[in-house]
N, C-alpha and C positions, 0 to 999 in steps of 0.2 A: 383198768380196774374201775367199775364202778362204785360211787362212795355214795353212801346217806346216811343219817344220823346214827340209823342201827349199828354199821359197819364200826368197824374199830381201825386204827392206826396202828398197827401192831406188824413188825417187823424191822429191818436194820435201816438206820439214818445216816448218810455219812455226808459230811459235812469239812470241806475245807475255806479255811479263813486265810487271805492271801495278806491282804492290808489293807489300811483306811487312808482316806484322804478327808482335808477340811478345806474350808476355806482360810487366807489368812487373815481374815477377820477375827477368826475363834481363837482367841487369849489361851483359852483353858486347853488349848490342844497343843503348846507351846514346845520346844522339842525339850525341857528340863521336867515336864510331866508325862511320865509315862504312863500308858495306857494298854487298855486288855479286852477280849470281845467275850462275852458268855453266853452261853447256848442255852436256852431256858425252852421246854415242854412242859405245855399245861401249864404255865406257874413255875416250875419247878427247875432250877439250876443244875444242868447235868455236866456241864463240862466250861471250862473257861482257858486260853490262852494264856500265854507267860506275859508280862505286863514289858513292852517295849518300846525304849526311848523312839528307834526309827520308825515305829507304827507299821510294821511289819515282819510276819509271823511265818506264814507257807506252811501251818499246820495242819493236822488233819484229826479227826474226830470220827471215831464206828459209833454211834449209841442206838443199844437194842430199844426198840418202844412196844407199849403193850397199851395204847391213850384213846380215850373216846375221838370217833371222828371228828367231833366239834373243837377238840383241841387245836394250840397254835405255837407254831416255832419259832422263839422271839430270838435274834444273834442283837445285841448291844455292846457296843462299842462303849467302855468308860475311863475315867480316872481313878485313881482313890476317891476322890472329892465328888466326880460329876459325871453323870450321865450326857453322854454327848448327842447319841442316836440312838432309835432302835429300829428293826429290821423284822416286820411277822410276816410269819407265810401261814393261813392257816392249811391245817392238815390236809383238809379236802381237796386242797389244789395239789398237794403233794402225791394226795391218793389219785387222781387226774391223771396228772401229769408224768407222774414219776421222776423225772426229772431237769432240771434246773441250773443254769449256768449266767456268767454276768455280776457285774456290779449292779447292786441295788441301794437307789438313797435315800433316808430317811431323814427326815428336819429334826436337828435339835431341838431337843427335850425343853418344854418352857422353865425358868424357872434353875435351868443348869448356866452357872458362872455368872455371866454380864450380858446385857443388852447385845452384845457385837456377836456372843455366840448363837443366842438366839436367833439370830437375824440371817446366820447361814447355815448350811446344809453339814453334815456328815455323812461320807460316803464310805461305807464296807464292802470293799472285792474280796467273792466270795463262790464255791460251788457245793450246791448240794443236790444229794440223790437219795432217792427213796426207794428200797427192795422188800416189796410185801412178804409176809413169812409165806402166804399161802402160792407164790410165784414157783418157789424152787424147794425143795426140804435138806439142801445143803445149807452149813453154814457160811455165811458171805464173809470171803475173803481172810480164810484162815489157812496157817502152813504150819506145820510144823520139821523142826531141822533134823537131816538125815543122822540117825542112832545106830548103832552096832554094836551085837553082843552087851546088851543091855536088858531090861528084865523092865522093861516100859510094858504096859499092856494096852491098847487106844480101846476102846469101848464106844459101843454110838450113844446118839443123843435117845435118852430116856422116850420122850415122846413118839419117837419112831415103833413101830410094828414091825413083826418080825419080818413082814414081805420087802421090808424096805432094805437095800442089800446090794449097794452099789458097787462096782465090778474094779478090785483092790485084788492086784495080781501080788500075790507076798515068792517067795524063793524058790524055785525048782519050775518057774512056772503055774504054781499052785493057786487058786481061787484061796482068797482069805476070807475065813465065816465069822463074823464077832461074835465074842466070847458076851454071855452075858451077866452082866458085872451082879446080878441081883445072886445070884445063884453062885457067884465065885466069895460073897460075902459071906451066904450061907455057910459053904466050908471052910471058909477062913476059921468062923467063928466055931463049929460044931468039931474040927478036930485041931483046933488050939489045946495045948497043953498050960496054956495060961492067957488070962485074959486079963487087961489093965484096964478100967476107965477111967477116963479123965473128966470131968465135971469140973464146969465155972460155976457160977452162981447161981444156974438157971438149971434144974433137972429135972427130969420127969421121969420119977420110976416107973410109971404103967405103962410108959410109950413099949411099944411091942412091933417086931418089922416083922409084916406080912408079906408075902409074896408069894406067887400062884405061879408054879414050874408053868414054861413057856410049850413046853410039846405034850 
């Protein structure tokens, strides 16, 4: 996939954080401070690791992105107290690449703990992958658990067009057609014998749902 500036970052990130390493030099990575890695886009903190004494996680991370190409994908490695390392990939490599495996090391942060941290490296073992929305129009890597006799309805995603209609054998052999939820709301509401709403703080009486029958 080609990227430039116009392009966007938009689709699913996944991201697994295995564990860190330091050098024994670094005070501040001591095994009585425990420590955590956080996943920041744009700026912006999306997900972070349980904070652990042995510096080791095996976690995993899906986060949807919607970010200008210029963005960057910061993983940092901290303490309470201290920034130990950080780790950017910017986006454009990610839209590149797609993806990316390996430890990757980042120098202590100046100005985190004491001179001796400074002086060494922190290292995050780590894999991530990048799956553009515009690749596939499933959603990546979702299941859900086998029901019976149940009154679940699965409905597709909003965005899709009605051509879109992938081949979901339901009982007898039968092709299954999704039901479309806009039009099942419709009669929910139109032969209700009672209607509740519920209102927080925030209401908008003139809000009004439109929707334009599909055939």
């Amino acid at each position: 996939m080609r990227a430039n500036l116009g392009s966007y970052f938009h689709g699913t990130l996944e991201v697994t954080i295995y564990r860190a390493v330091t050098p024994a030099t670094c005070l501040c990575f001591a095994a009585d401070h425990p420590a955590s890695v956080s996943i920041e886009i744009d700026g912006e903190k999306v997900a972070e690791t349980s904070r652990e004494y042995d510096k080791e996680w095996n976690q995993k991370f899906l986060e949807p992105c919607a970010h200008p190409a210029g963005a960057a994908v910061v993983l940092a490695l901290r303490t309470r107290e201290f920034v130990l390392g950080r780790v950017l990939i910017p986006a454009v490599v990610l839209l590149q690449c797609v993806e990316g495996e390996g430890g990757f090391s980042g120098e202590a942060v100046s100005g985190a703990a004491d001179q001796a941290s400074r002086r060494g490296k922190a290292k995050i073992e780590f894999s991530i992958r990048f799956w553009p929305a515009g690749n596939s129009p499933e959603v990546v890597i979702s299941s859900f658990p086998v029901r019976e006799n149940c009154r679940v309805v699965l409905y597709q995603d909003a965005h899709h067009g009605d051509g879109f209609r992938p081949p979901v054998i339901a009982g007898e052999g039968r092709e299954r057609r999704p039901r479309n939820l806009w039009e099942d709301v419709f009669r929910a509401i139109d032969g209700a014998e009672f209607f509740v709403c519920i209102a927080g703080w925030s209401l908008n009486p003139k809000l009004v749902l439109v929707s334009i029958k599909s055939s």
